[in-house]
Backbone as CSV, one residue per row, in Angstrom:
resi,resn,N_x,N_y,N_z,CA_x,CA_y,CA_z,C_x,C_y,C_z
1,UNK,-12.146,14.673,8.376,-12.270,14.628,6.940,-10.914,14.767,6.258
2,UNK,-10.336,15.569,6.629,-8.800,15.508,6.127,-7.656,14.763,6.661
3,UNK,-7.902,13.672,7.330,-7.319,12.354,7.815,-7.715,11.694,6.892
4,UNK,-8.846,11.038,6.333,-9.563,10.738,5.377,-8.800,10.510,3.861
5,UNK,-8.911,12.119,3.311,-8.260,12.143,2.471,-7.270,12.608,1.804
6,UNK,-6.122,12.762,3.097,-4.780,12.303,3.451,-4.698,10.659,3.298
7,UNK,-5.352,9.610,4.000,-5.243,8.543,3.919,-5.313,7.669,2.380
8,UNK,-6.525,8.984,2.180,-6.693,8.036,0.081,-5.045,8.738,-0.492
9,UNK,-4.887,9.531,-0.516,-4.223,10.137,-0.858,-2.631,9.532,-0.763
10,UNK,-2.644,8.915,0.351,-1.165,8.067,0.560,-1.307,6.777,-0.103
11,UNK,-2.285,6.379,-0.267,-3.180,4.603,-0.741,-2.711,5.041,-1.929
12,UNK,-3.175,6.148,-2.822,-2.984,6.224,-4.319,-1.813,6.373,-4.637
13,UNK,-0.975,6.958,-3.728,0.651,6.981,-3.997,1.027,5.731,-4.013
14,UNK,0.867,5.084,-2.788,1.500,3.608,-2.490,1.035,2.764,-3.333
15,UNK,-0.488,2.590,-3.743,-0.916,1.645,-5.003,-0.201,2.009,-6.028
16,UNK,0.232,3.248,-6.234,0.707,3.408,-8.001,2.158,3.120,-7.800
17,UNK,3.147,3.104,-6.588,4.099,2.868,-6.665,4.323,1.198,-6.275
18,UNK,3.338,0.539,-5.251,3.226,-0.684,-5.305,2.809,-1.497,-6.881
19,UNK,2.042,-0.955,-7.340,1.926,-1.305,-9.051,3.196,-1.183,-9.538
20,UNK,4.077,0.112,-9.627,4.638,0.102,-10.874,5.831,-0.737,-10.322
21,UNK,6.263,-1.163,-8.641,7.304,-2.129,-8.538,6.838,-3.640,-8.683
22,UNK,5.924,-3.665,-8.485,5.470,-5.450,-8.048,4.645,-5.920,-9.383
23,UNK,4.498,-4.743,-10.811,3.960,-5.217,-12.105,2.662,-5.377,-12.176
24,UNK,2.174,-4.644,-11.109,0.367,-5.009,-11.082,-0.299,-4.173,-11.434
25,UNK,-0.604,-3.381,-12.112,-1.169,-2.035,-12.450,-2.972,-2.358,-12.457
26,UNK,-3.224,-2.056,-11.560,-5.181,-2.018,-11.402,-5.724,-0.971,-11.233
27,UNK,-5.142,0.185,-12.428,-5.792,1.272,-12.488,-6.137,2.482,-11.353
28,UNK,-6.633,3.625,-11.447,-6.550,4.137,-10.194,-7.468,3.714,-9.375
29,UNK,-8.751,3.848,-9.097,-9.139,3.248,-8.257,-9.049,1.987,-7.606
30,UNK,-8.113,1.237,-8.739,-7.686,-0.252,-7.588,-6.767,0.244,-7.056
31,UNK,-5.563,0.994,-7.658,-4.746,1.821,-7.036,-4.730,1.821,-5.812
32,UNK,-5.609,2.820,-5.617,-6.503,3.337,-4.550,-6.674,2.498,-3.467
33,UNK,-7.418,1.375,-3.503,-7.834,0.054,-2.967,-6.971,-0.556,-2.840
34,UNK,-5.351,-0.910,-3.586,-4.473,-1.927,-3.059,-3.437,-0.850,-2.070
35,UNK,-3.523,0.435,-2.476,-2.262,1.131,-1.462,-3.142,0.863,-0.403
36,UNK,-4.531,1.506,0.351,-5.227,1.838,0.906,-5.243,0.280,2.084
37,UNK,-5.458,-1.043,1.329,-4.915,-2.095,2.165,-3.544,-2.536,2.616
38,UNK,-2.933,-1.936,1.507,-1.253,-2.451,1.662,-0.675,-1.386,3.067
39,UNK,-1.154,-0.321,2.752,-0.604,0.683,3.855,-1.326,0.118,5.466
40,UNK,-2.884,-0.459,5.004,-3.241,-1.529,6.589,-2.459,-2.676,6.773
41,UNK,-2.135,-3.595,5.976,-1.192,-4.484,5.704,0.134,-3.760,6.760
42,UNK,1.026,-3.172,5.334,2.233,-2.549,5.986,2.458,-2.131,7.393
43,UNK,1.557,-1.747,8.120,0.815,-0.846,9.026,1.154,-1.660,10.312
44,UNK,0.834,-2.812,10.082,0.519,-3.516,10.656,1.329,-4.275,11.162
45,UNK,2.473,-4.894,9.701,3.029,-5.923,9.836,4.541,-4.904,10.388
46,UNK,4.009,-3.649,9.652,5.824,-3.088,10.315,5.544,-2.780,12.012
47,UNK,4.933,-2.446,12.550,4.086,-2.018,13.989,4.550,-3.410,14.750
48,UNK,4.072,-4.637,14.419,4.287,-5.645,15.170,5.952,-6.231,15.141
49,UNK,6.874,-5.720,14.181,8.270,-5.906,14.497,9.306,-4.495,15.334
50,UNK,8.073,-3.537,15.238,8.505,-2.317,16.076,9.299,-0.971,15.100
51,UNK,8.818,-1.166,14.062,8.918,-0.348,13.036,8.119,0.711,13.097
52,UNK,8.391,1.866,13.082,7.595,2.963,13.137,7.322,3.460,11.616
53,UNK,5.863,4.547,11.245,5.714,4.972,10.283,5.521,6.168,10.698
54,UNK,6.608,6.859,10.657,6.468,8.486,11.414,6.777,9.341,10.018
55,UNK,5.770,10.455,9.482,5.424,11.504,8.874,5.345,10.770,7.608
56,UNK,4.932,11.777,6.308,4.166,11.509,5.255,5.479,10.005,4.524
57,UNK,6.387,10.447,4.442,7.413,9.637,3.524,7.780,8.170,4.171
58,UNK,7.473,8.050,5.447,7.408,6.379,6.394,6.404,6.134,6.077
59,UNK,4.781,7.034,6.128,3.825,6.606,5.489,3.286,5.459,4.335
60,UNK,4.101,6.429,3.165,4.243,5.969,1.893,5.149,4.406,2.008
61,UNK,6.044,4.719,2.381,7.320,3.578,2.051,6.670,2.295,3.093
62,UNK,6.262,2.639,3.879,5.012,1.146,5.080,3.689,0.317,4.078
63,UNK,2.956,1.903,3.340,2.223,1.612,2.165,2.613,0.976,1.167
64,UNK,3.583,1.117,0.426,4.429,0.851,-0.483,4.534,-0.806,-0.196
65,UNK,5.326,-0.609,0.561,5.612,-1.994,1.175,4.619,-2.943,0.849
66,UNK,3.060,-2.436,2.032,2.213,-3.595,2.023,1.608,-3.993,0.660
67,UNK,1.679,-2.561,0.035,1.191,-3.087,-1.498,1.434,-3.747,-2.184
68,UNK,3.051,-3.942,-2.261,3.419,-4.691,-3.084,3.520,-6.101,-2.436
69,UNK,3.510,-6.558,-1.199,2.761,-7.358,-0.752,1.573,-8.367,-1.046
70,UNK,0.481,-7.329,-0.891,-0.577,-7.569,-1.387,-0.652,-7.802,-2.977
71,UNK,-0.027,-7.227,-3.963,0.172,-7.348,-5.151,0.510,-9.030,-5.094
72,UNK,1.434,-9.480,-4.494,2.029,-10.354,-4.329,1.195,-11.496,-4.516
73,UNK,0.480,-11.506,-3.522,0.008,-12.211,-3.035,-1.288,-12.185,-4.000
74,UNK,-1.969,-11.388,-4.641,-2.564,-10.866,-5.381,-2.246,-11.915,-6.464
75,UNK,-1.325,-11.669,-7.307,-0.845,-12.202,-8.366,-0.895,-13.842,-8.120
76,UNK,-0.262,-14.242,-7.036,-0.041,-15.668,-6.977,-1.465,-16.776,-6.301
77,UNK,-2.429,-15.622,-5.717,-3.715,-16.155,-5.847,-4.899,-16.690,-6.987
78,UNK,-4.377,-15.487,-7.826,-4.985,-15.872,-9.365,-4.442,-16.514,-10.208
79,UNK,-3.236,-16.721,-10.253,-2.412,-17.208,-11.931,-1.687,-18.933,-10.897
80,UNK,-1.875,-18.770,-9.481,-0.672,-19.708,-8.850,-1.694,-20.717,-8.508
């Protein structure tokens, strides 16, 4: 349970900081929902070049990452 929500908890950081760099602001619970993928995203895409996300602040900045990513991609799905 507290893996859990440790995990929302890094999503809402990384969504609000993936928002406030990449201009996407979707409130908190999208927040929530774009860190929460961006950090699977990030997760993922840093893991397969051999990037590690070791303790809370690699966490965030892997999250961060995928969010604004996803923002990205986000943005240029709807308006592109």
């Amino acid at each position: 349970m507290e893996a859990l929500v440790l995990f929302i908890l890094i999503g809402l950081v990384a969504g609000w900081l993936g928002g406030t760099l990449g201009s996407g602001g979707f409130g908190v619970l999208g927040g929530i929902v774009v860190g929460v993928f961006g950090a699977v995203v990030g997760g993922y895409l840093f893991g397969n070049v051999g990037i590690g996300n070791r303790g809370l602040s690699g966490k965030v900045l892997v999250g961060t990452a995928g969010a604004v990513l996803l923002i990205s991609v986000l943005r240029l799905s709807r308006w592109g």
